[in-house]
N, C-alpha and C positions, 0 to 999 in steps of 0.2 A: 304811285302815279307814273303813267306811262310816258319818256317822251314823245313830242307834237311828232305828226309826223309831217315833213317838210312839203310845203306845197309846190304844185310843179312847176318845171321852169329849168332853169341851169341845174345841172348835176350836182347834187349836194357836195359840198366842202367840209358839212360836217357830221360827226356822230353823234350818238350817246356817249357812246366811250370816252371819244377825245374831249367831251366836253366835261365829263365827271374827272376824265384825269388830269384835265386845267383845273377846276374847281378844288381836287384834294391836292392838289401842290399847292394852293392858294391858305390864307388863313382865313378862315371859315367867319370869322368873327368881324371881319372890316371886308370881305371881300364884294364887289361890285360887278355887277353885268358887265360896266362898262373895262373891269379888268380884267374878265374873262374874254371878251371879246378879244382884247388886245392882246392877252396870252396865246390867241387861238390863229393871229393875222387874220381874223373876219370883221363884216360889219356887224354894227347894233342890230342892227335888221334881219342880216342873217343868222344871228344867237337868237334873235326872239322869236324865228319861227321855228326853232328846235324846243326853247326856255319861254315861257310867258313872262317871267318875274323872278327875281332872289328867292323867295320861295321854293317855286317850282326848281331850280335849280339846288336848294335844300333836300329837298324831297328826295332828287335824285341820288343827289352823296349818300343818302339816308338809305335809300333802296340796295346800292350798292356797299354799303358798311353792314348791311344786318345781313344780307346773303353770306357776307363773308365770316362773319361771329357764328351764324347758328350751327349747330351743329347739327350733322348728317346723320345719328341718330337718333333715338326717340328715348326718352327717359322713364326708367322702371324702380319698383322699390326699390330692387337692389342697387341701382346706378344714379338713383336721383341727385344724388350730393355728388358726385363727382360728375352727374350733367351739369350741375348747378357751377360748381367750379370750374370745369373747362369755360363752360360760357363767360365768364364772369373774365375769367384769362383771357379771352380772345376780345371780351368787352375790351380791356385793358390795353392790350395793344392795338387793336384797328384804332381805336377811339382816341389814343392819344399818337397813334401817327399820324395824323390827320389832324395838321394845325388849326388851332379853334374848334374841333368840333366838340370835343368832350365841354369845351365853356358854352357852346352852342346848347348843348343838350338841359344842362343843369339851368340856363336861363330857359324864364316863361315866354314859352312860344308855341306858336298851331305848330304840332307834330304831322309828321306824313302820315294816317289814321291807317293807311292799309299795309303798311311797313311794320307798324307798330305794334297792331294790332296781331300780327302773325306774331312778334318777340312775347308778345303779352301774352297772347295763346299757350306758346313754349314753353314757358315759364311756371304758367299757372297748370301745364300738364306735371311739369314737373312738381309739385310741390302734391298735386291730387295722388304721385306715386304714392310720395309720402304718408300717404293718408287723410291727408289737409280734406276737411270737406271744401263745399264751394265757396264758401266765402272765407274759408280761413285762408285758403289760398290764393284769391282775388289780394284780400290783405297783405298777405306773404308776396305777393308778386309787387303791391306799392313799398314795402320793404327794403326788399331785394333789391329791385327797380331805382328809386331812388337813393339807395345806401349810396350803391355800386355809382351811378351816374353823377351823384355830389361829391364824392371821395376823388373820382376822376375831373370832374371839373376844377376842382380848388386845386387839385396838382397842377392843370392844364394853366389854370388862371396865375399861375405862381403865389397863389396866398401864401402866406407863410405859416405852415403849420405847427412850427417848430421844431424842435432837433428831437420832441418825443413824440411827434407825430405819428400812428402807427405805420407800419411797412403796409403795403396791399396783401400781402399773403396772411398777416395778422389778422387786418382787418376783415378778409374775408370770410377767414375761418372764426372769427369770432361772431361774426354776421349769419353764417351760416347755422353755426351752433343754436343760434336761438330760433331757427326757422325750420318749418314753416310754424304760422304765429297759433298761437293757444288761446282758448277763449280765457281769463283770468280766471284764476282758484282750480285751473285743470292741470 
């Protein structure tokens, strides 16, 4: 989703930029327009003709966190799992420097559809390297997809997983191992 774009009048005071990089200092999980606003020295008025809603303001952290995770090349037999793990790595750090959002994500909420749907694309190329037909890797990608984004959440959320919690690099490779998903008795 694209931001608004400012209607005319006085010289905008604001960006996309400035306003995503209020919102990822913020924590994603309590944060409010009206404290975006006031991170920004603007009015309500002027954040809502760049932002509609908390939302649309989502959306765009969302736009700018998955630019920065995917990766710039394209996933092949040979490369599928180590496209699969780079991603998963850079999942890991955008997603948890970015206060709340990894608890953002793992809680039920409308997703940005056209942000997501490019990761989901990604994803499920990578897993069709593998061999995955179409829907083992639609499968494989809700997987992947929510392994990775629950494992990060419950860290994010400070649940307590205990002291034999797996490590992420454990976990991943254990996740991986079993993907992409098989139809049963194959």
């Amino acid at each position: 989703m694209k931001a608004r774009t400012p209607r005319p009048g006085r010289p905008a005071r604001l960006s996309r930029e400035q306003i995503v990089a209020a919102a990822l200092d913020s924590d994603l999980r309590t944060v409010t327009m009206r404290d975006i606003a006031e991170r920004l020295d603007v009015s309500h008025s002027a954040l809502y003709r760049w932002v509609g809603n908390r939302d649309e303001l989502l959306d765009l952290v969302s736009e700018v966190v998955v630019e920065r995770i995917l990766p710039t090349t394209e996933p092949t037999p040979d490369t599928w799992r180590q496209w699969l793990t780079d991603l998963a790595w850079r999942m890991h750090d955008q997603f948890l420097a970015v206060p709340g959002y990894a608890a953002h994500l793992a809680m039920p909420h409308r997703h940005n559809a056209q942000v997501f749907d490019q990761l989901r694309g990604r994803v499920i190329t990578a897993f069709k390297a593998a061999g995955a037909s179409d829907a083992l890797a639609m499968q494989s990608w809700y997987i992947f997809g929510l392994g990775v984004v629950q494992w990060l959440g419950a860290r994010q959320m400070g649940h307590d997983l205990g002291p034999d919690a797996p490590r992420f690099d454990l976990f991943l490779e254990a996740l991986l191992r079993g993907l992409p998903a098989r139809e049963p008795g194959s």
